[in-house]
Structure formats: C-alpha cells, structure tokens
C-alpha positions as protocol buffer text, in pm:
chain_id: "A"
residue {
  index: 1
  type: UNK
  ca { x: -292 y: 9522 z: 88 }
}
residue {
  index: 2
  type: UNK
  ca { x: 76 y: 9395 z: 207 }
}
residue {
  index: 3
  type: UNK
  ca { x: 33 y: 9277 z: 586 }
}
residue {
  index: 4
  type: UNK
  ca { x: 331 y: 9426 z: 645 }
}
residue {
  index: 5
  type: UNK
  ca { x: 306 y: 9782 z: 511 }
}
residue {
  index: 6
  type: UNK
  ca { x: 102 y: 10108 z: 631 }
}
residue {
  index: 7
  type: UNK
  ca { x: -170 y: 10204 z: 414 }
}
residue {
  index: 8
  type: UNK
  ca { x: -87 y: 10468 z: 143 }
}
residue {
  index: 9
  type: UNK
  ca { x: -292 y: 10683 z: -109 }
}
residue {
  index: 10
  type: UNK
  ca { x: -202 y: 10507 z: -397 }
}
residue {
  index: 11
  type: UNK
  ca { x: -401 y: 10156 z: -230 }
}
residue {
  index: 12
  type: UNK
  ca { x: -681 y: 10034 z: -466 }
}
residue {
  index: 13
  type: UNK
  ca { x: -1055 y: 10132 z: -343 }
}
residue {
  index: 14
  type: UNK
  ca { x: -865 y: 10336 z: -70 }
}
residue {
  index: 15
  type: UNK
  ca { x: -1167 y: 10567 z: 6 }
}
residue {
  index: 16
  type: UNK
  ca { x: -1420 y: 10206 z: 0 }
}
residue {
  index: 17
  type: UNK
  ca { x: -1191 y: 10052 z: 244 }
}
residue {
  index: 18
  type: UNK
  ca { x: -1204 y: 10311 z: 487 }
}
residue {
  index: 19
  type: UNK
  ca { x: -1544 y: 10358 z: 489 }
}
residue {
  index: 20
  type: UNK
  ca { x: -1551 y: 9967 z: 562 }
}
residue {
  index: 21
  type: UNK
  ca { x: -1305 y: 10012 z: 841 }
}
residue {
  index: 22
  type: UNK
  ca { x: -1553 y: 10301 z: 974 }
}
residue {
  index: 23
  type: UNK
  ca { x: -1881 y: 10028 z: 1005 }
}
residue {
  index: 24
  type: UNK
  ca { x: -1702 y: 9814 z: 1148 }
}
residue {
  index: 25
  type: UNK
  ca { x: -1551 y: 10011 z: 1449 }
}
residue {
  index: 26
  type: UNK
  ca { x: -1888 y: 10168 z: 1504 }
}
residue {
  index: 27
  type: UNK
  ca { x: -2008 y: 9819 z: 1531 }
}
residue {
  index: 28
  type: UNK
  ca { x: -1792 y: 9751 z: 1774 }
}
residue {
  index: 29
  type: UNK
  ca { x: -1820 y: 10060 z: 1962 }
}
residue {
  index: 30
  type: UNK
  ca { x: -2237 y: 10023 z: 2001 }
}
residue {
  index: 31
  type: UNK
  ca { x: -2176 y: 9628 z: 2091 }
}
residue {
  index: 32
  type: UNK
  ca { x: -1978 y: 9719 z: 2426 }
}
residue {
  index: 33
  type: UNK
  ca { x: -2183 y: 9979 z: 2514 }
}
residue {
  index: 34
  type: UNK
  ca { x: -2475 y: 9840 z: 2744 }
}
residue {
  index: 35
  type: UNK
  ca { x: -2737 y: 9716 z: 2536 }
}
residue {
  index: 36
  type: UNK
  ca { x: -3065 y: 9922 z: 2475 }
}
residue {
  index: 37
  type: UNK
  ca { x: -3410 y: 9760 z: 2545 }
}
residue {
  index: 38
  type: UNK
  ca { x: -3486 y: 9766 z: 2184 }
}
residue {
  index: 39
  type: UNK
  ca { x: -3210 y: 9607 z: 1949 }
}
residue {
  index: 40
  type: UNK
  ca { x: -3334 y: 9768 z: 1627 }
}
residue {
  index: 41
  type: UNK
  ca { x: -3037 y: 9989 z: 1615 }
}
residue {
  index: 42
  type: UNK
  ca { x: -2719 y: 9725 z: 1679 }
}
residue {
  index: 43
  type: UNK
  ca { x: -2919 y: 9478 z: 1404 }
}
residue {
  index: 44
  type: UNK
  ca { x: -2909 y: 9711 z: 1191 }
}
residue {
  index: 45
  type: UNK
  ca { x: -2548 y: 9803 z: 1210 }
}
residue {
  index: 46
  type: UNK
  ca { x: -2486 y: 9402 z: 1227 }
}
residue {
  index: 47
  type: UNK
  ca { x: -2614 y: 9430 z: 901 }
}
residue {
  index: 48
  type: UNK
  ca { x: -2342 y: 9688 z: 826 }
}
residue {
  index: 49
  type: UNK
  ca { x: -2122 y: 9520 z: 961 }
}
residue {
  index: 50
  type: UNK
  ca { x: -2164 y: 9236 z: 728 }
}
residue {
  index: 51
  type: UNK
  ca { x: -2156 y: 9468 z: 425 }
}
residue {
  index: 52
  type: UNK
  ca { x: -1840 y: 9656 z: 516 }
}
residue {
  index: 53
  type: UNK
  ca { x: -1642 y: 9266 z: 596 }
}
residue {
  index: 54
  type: UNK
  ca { x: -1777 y: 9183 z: 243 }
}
residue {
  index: 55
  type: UNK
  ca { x: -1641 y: 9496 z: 67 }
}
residue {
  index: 56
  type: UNK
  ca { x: -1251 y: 9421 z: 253 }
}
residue {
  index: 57
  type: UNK
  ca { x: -1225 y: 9094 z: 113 }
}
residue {
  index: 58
  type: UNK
  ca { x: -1348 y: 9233 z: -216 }
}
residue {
  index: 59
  type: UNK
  ca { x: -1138 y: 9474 z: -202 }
}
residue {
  index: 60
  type: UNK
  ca { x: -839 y: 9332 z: -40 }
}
residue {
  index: 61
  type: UNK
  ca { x: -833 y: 9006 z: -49 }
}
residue {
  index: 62
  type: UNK
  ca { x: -876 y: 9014 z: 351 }
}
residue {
  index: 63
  type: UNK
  ca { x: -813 y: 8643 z: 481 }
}
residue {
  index: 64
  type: UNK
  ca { x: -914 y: 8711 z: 874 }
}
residue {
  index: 65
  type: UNK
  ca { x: -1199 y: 8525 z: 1000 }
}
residue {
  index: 66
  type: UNK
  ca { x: -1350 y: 8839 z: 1080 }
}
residue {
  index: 67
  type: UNK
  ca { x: -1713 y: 8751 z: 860 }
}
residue {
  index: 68
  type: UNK
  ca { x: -1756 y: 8421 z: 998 }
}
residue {
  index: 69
  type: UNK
  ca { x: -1682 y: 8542 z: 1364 }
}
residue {
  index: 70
  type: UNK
  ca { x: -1975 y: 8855 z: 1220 }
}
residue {
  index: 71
  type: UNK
  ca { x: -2215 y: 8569 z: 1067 }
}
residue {
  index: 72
  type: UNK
  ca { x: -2220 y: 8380 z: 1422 }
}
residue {
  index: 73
  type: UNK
  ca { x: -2223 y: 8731 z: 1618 }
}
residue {
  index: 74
  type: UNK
  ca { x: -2531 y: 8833 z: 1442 }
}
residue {
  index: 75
  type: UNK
  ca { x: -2720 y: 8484 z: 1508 }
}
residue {
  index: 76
  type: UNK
  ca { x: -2682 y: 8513 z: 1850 }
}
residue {
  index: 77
  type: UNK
  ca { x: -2825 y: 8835 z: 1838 }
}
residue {
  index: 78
  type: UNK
  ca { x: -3099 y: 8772 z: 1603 }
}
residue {
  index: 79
  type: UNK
  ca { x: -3202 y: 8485 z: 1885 }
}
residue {
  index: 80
  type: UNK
  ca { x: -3213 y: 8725 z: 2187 }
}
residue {
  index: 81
  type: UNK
  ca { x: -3372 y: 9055 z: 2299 }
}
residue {
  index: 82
  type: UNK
  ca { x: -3296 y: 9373 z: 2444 }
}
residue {
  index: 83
  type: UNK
  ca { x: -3335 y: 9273 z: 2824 }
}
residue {
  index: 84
  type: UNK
  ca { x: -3168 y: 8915 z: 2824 }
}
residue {
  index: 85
  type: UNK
  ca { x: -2873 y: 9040 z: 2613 }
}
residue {
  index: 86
  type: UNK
  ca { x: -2861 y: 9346 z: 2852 }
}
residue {
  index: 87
  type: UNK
  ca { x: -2836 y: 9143 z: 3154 }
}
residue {
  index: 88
  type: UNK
  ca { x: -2591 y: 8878 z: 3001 }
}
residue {
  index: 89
  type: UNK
  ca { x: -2386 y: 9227 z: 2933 }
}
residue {
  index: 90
  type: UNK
  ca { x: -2387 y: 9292 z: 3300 }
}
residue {
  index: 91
  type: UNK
  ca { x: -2304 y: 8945 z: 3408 }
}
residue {
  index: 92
  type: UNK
  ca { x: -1993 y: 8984 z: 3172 }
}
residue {
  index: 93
  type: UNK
  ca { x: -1872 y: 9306 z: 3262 }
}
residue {
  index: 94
  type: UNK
  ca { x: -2057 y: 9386 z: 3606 }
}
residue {
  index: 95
  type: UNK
  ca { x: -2158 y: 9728 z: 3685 }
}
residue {
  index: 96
  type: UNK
  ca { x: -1822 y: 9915 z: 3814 }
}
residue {
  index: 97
  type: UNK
  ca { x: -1481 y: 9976 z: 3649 }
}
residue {
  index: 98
  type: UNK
  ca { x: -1318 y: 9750 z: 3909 }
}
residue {
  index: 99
  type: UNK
  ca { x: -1501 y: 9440 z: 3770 }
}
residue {
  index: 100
  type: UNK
  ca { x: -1317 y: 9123 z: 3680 }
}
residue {
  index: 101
  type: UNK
  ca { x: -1349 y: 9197 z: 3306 }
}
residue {
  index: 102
  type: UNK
  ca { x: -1288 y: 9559 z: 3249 }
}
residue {
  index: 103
  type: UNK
  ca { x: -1376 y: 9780 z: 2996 }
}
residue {
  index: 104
  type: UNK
  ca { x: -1132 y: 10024 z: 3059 }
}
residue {
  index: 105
  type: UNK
  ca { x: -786 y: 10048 z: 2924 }
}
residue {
  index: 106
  type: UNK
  ca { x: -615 y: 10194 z: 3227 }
}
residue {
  index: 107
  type: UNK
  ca { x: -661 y: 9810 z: 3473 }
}
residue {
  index: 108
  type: UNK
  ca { x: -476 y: 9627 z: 3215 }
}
residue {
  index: 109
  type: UNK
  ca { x: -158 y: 9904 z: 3128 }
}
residue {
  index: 110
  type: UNK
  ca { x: -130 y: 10170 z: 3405 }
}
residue {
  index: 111
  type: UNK
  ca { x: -11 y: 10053 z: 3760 }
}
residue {
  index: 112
  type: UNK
  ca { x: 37 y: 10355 z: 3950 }
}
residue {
  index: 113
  type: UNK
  ca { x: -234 y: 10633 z: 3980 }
}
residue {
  index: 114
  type: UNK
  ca { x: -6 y: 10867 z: 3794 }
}
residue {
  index: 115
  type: UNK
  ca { x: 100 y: 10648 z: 3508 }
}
residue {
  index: 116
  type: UNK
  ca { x: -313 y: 10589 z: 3463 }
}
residue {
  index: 117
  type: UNK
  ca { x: -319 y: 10955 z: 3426 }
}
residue {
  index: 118
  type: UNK
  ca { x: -76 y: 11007 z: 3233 }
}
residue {
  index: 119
  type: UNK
  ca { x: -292 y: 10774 z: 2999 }
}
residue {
  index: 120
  type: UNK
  ca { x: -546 y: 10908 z: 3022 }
}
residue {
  index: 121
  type: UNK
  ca { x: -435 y: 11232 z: 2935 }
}
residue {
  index: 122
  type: UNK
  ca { x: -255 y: 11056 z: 2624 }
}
residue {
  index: 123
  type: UNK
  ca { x: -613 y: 10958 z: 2489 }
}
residue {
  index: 124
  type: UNK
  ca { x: -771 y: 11289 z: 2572 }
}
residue {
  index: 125
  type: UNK
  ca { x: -500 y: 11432 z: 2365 }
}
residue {
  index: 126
  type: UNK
  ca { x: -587 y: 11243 z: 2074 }
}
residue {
  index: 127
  type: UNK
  ca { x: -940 y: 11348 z: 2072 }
}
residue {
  index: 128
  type: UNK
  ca { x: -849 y: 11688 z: 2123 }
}
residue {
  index: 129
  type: UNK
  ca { x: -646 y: 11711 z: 1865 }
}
residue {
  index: 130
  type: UNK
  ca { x: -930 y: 11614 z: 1614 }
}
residue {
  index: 131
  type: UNK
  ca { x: -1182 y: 11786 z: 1773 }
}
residue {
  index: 132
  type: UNK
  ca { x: -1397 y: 11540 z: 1955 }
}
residue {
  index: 133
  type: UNK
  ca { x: -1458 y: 11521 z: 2335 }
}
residue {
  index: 134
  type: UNK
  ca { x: -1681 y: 11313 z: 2550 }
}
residue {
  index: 135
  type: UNK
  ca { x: -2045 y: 11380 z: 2551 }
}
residue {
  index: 136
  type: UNK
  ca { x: -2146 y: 11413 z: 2897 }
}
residue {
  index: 137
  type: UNK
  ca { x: -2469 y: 11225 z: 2896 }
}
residue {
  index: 138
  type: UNK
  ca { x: -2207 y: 10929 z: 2749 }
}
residue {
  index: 139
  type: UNK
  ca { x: -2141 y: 10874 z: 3125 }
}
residue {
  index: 140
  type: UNK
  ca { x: -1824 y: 10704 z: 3057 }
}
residue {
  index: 141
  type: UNK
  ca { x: -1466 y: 10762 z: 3113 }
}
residue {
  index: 142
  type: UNK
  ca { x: -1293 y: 10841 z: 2787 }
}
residue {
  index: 143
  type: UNK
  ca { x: -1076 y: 10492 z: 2807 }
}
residue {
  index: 144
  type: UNK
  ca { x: -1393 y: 10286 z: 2772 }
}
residue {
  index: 145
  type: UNK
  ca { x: -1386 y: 10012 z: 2511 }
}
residue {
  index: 146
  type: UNK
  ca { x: -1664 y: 10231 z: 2313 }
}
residue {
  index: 147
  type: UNK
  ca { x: -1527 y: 10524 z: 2290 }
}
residue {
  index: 148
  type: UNK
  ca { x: -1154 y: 10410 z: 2203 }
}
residue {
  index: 149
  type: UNK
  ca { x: -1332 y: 10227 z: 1924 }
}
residue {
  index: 150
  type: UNK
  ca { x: -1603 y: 10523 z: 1790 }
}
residue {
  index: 151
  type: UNK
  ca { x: -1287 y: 10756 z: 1780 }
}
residue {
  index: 152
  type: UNK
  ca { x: -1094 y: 10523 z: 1566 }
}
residue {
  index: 153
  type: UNK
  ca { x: -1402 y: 10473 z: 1349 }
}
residue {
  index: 154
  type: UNK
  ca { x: -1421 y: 10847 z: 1356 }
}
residue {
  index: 155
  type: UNK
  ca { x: -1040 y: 10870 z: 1174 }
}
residue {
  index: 156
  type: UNK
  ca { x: -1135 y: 10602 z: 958 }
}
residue {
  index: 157
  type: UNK
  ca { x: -1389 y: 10824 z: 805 }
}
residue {
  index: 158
  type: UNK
  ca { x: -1230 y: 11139 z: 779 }
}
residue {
  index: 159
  type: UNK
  ca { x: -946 y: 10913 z: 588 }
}
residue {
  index: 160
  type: UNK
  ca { x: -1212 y: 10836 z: 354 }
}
residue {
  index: 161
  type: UNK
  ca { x: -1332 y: 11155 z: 308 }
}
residue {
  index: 162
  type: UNK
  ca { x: -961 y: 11310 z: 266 }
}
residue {
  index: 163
  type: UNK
  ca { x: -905 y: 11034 z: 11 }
}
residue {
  index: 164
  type: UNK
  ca { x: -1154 y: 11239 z: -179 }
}
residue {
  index: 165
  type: UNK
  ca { x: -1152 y: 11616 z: -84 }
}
residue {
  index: 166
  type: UNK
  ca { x: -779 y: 11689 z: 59 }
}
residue {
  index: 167
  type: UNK
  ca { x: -470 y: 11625 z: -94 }
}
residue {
  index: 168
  type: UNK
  ca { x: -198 y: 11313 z: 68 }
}
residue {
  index: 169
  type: UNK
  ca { x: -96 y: 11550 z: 361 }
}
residue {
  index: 170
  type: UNK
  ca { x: -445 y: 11498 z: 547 }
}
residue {
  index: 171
  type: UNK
  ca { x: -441 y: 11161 z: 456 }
}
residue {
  index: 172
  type: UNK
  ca { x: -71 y: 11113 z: 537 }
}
residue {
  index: 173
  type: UNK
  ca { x: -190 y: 11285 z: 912 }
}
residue {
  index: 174
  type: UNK
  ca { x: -494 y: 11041 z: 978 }
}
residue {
  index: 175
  type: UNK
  ca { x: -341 y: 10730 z: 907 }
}
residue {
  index: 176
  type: UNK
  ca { x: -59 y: 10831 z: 1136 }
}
residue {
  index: 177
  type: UNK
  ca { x: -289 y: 10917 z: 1398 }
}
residue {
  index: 178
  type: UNK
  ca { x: -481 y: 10558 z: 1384 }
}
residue {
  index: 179
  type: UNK
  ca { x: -128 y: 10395 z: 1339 }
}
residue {
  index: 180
  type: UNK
  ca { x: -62 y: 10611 z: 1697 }
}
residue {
  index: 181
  type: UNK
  ca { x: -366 y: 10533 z: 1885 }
}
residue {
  index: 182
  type: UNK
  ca { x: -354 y: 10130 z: 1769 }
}
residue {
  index: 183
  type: UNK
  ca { x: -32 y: 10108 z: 1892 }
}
residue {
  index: 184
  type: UNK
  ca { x: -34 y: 10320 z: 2231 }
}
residue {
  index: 185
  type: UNK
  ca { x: -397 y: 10218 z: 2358 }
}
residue {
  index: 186
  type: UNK
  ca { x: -627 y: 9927 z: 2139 }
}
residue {
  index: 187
  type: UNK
  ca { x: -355 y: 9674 z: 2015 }
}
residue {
  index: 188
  type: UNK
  ca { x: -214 y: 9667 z: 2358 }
}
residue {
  index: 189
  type: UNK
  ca { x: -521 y: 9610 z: 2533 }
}
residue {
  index: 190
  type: UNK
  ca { x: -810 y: 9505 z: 2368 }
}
residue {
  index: 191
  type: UNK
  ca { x: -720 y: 9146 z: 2260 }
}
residue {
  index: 192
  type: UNK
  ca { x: -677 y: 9130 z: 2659 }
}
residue {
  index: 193
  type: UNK
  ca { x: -991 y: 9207 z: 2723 }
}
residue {
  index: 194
  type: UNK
  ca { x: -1127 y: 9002 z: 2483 }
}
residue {
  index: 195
  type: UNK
  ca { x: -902 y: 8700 z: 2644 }
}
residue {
  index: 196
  type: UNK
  ca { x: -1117 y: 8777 z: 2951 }
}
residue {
  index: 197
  type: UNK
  ca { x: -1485 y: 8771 z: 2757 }
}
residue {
  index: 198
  type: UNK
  ca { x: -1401 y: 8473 z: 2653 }
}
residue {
  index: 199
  type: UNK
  ca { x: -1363 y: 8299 z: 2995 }
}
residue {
  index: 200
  type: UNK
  ca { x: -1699 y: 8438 z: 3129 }
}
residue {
  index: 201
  type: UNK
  ca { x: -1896 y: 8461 z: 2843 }
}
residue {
  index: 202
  type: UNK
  ca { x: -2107 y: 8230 z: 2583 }
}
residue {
  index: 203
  type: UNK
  ca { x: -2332 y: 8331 z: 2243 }
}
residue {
  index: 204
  type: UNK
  ca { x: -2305 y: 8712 z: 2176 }
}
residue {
  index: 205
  type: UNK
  ca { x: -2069 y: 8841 z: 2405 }
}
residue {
  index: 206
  type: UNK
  ca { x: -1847 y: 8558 z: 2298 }
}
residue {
  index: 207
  type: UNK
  ca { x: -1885 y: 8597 z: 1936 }
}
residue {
  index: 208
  type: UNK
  ca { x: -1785 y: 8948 z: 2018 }
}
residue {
  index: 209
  type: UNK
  ca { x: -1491 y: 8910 z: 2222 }
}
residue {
  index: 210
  type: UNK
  ca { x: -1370 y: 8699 z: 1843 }
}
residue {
  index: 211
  type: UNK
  ca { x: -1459 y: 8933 z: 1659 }
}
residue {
  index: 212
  type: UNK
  ca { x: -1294 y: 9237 z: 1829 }
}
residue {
  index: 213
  type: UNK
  ca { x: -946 y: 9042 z: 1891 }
}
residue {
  index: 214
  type: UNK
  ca { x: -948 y: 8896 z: 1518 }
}
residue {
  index: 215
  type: UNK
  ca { x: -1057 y: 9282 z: 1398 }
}
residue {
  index: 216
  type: UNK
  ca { x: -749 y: 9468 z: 1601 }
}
residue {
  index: 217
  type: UNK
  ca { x: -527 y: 9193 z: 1551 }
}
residue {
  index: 218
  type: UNK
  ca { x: -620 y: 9299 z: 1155 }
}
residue {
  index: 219
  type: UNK
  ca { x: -547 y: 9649 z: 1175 }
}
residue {
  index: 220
  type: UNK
  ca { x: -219 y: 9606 z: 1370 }
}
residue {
  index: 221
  type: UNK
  ca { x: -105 y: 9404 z: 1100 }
}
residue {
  index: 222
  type: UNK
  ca { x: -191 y: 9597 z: 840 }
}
residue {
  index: 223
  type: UNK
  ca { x: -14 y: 9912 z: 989 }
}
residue {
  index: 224
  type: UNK
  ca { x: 316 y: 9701 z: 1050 }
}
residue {
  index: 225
  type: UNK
  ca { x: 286 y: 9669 z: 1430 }
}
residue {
  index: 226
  type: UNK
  ca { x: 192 y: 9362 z: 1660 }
}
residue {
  index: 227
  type: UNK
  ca { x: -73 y: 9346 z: 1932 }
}
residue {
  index: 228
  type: UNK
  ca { x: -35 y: 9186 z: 2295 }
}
residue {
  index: 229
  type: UNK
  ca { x: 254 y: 8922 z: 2320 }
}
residue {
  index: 230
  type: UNK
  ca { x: 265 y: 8636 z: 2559 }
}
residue {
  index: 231
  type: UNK
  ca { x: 431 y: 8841 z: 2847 }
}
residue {
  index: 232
  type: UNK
  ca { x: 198 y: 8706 z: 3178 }
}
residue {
  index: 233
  type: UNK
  ca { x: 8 y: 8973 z: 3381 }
}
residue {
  index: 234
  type: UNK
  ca { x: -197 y: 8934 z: 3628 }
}
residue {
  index: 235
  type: UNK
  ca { x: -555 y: 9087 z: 3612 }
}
residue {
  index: 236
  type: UNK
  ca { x: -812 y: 9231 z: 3881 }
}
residue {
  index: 237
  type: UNK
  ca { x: -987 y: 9047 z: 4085 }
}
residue {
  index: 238
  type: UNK
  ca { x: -951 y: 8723 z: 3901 }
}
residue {
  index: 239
  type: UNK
  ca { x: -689 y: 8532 z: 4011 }
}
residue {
  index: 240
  type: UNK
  ca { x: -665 y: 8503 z: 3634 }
}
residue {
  index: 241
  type: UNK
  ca { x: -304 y: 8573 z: 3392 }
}
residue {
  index: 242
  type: UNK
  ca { x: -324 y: 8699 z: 3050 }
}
residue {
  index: 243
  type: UNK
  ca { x: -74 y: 8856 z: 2827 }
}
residue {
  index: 244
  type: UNK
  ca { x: 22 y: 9192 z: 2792 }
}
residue {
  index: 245
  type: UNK
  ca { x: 347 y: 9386 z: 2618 }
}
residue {
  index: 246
  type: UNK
  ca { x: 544 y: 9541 z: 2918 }
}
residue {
  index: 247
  type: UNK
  ca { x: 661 y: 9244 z: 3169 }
}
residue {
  index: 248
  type: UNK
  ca { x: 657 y: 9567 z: 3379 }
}
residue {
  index: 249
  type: UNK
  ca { x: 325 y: 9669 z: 3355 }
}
residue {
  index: 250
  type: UNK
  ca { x: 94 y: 9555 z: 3666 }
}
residue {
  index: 251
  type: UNK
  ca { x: -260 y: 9629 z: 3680 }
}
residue {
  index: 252
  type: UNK
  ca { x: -402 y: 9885 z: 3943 }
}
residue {
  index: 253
  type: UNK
  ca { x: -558 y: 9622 z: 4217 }
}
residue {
  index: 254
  type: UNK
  ca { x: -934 y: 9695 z: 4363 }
}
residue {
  index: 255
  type: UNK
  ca { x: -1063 y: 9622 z: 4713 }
}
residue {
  index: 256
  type: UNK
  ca { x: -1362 y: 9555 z: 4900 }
}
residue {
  index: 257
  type: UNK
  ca { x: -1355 y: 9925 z: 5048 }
}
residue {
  index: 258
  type: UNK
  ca { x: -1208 y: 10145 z: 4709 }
}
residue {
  index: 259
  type: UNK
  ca { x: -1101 y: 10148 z: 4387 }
}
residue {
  index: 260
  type: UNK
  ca { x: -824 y: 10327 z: 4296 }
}
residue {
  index: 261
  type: UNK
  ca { x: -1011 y: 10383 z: 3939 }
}
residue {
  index: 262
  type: UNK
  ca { x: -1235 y: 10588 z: 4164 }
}
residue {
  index: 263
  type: UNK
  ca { x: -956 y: 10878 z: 4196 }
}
residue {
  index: 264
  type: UNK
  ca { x: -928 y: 10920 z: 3842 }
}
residue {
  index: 265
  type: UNK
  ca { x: -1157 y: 11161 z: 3595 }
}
C-alpha cells in the first residue's frame, strides 16, 4: 500500500488488513486504560497484537517498527503483574485529568473552555453518527486516549466487514470517517502524548508510548496526512515543550485550587 494514497477497495487482502488494523487499536485502547489486577486479558490481546503486525507486513509490505516496538512491549509485560504495572500506570499518568501527562485530547489542542467544547462535541459527533456512545460504568470522558482508540478500532472493523457484505459506498463512508477522526483528534495529539510517556516512563509504559506514536504516525501516512509537526507548545504542569500543529493552540493551564477540565462533561 502507497504511503501516500488513501486506502481503496480494490487494495490486496483489504478485508485481512482491516481486521489487523482492528487488533491493534483495541490493543491500544485496553493498554491506556488502568490496568486490571489480573493481566490475562491485555496478554492475550498482546498476543493479537503480534498476529495482526505479522499479517500487515505480509500483507503490505509494512516497514514501521511497529513489531519490534510490540515484541519489547509484550516482554515487559510478560515480566510484571497486575498491581506493579497498575501502579507504574498511575505514576505515569496520575489520577486526575490535570496531570502532567494527560490522557485527554482537549490539554494538548483546546485553550479556551469553549473551543474544548466545541471538541468535544466534534468527537461525540463522530460516535453518534455510527452509533456508539460512552458506557457509563466506562467512567471516562469521551476524549480519553481509550476510547478515541476503541472507536477507531470500531471503524476499522466495520471496514472489514463492508469489504465483504456492502458494496464501495459503505466502504467509501468508513474510510472517510477514520481519515476524519485521524486527522481532527489522534494524529494531532497522540504522538504528543506519547512525547510525554516517554519522559516519565521506563519498560511497559515506554514500550507503549513507541508503539502508539510509530502506530498513528502509520495510519496518517497511509491516509495521505501528517501527524504533529515541530511547532513548540507548552504543556500542563510541566514546565515541559512539545510539538503540536497550530502555533496558536495553547493548552488549558490547571491550578492548585481547579481545573478548568473540571467544567467540562
């Protein structure tokens, strides 16, 4: 598959690549959720994980350093356990949105309380529009990492199911509506975040941070758009300056007493 191109029907394996695509955002999606006190469940989408990498580079000659990023992501976790890797999770990210790494898209685009509204309605829109909403028991504000991720993996497999069932018009409309989301919300933020893992973070959380940059930086490509450029903003809490698209865009700053994350659904 040409870097430089959208994906089309007529790609080889299309449905077999988008199934692959699928594992590996619901990877994702489970490893920045807090970790559960039994890892049974991420190992065995690791595993997945694995399988899905092999099948793109069978399949398309993938050259991103996505499985060897995977091979060292699964080691670490194979050599911890539910309650160290859930507390290493919390020394990452910390317990609040207003943390100095955050797992929210709205600290790293939105400055004002309206324009983080107005993004957040923008996501909500998308999952509307195919259906899905936010469980409550999630807990989560719909512009967590996770969920960003799990609805991605979500179009991903209906593409692969409309390669099969539907004609090119439903295909045509879900690989617009990743091509959408990538560009308006993950390909500007995550590989930000994942700039910010990186300082804090060693072994799985690390490996993780690689993976997910190397993974959207992937996907942008391979629908024709870029992620992050080298444009400095500054972050929360941090001191810290990482890049972001928009030399215009300013993060929403937290204080001792409030965050204004607080005001928003």
């Amino acid at each position: 598959m040409d870097a430089g191109r959208p994906f089309t029907v007529q790609d080889a394996a299309g449905p077999a690549v988008a199934l692959a695509r699928s594992a590996v955002y619901r990877f994702l999606s489970l490893a920045f959720l807090p970790p559960a006190e039994e890892l049974s469940v991420l190992r065995s989408e690791g595993t997945a994980l694995l399988r899905a990498l092999d099948g793109l580079r069978a399949a398309e000659g993938d050259a991103t350093r996505g499985g060897v990023v995977a091979g060292d992501l699964l080691a670490s976790l194979g050599n911890t356990d539910g309650p160290a890797l859930r507390a290493h999770y919390h020394q990452v990210f910390g317990h609040q949105a207003c943390a100095d790494c955050p797992l929210y898209e709205t600290p790293y685009v939105a400055a004002e309380i309206f324009q983080q509204a107005q993004q957040l309605a923008d996501i909500a829109g998308f999952y509307r529009a195919f259906g899905l909403e936010v469980a409550e028991e999630a807990g989560e504000r719909l512009d967590h990492a996770s969920l960003e991720l799990e609805f991605m993996g979500a179009l991903a497999y209906r593409e692969a199911y409309a390669l099969v069932h539907h004609g090119p018009a439903e295909v045509t409309l879900l690989q617009e509506a990743q091509r959408a989301f990538l560009r308006d919300h993950l390909a500007r933020w995550v590989p930000l975040l994942a700039r910010l893992v990186r300082r804090r973070a060693e072994g799985f959380y690390r490996h993780l941070a690689d993976l997910a940059e190397a993974w959207i930086a992937r996907e942008a490509a391979a629908f024709g758009m870029a992620t992050a450029d080298a444009t400095g903003v500054s972050l929360p809490g941090a001191g810290m300056t990482l890049p972001t698209q928009d030399p215009q865009v300013q993060p929403v700053m937290c204080t001792g007493e409030r965050c204004p994350l607080d005001d928003l659904p």
